[in-house]
N, C-alpha and C positions, 0 to 999 in steps of 0.2 A: 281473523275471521274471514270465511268464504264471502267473496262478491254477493249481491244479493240481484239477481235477475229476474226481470220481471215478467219472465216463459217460464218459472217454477212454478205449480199451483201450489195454491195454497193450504195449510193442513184445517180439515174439518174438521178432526177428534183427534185426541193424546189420551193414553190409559198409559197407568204405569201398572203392571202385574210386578207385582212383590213377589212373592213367593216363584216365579220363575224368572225372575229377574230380566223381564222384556218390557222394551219400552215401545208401544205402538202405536203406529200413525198414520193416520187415512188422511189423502190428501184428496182434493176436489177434483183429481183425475180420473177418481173412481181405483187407485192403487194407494194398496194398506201395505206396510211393513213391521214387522215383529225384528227388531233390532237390541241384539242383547247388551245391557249394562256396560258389561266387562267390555264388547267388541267398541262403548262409545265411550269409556273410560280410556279405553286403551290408544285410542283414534283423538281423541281432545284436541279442538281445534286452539289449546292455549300456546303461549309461547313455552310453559313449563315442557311440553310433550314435544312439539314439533321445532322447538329452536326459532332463532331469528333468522334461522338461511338454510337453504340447501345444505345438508349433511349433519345437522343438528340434530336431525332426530332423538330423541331420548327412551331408549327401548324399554316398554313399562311391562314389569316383570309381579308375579304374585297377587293379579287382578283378578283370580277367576271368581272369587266370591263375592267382588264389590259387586253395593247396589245404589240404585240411586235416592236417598233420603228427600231432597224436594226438588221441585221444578219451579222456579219463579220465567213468568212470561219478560219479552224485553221487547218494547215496544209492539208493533205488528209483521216482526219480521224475523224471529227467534226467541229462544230459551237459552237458561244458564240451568244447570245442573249439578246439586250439589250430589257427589258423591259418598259413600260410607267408609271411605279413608281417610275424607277432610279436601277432597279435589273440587274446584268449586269455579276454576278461572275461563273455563273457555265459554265462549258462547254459541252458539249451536243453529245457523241460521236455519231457515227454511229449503234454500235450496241448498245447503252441506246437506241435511237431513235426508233430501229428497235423494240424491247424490247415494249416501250410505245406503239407501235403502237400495238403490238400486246396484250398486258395485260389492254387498256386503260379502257375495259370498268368494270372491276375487282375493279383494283388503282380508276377509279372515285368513287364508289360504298365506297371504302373504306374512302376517304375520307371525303365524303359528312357523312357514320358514325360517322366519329372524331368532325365533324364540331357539329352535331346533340349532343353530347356526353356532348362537351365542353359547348353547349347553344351560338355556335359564327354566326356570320353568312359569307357568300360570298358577300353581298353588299360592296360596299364601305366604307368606313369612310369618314364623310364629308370635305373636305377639300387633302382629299389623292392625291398623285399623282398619283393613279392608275386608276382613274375615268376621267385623261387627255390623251384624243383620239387623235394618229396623223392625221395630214390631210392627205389627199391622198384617194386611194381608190383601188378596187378592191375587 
């Protein structure tokens, strides 16, 4: 999990938009972020994603339709986020959040390189549970 610093503001509102699969967040700075599912699926600040050290990364392939099924709060200082693959372990502080929102369009760029690199793609695998949309809306 990201340090948690106490020069992040705070978020004021969370909306999860289903059906575009953005997750958004106004922070007390008066700056909102529309951050998409797949780009905070793919970014998970768990050990499963990012490894136990430098070079571990785990290059997460066939994400583009996950979405996020719930948000449980964690303390006052982050979310856990269970995704619609069954991804459920990282924890999501405040100032990571604030972080993505502000670096997203950088981190996307980078990945969609790795993705390009590896020859993998962002569709699905057939059969995945990341291609199982909750119902609801918004």
């Amino acid at each position: 999990m990201a340090g948690l610093s106490k020069d992040t503001p705070n978020p004021t509102e969370i909306k999860l938009h289903r059906k575009s699969r953005l997750l958004e967040i106004s922070f007390e700075s008066g700056k909102t972020f529309q951050i998409p599912c797949e780009f905070l699926r793919v970014y998970s600040p768990s050990a499963e994603v990012r490894g136990h050290g430098p070079g571990q990364e785990v290059l997460q392939i066939g994400k583009k339709n996950v979405n996020i099924n719930h948000i449980e709060p964690v303390g006052n200082y982050a979310i856990q986020l269970t995704f619609s693959d069954g991804h459920n372990t990282g924890l999501y502080s405040w100032d990571l959040l604030y972080d993505y929102g502000l670096h997203q369009d950088r981190m996307w760029q980078r990945y969609l390189d790795r993705m390009e690199e590896a020859g993998m793609s962002r569709e699905p695998v057939a059969g995945s549970r990341a291609s199982n949309q909750p119902s609801g809306s918004k």
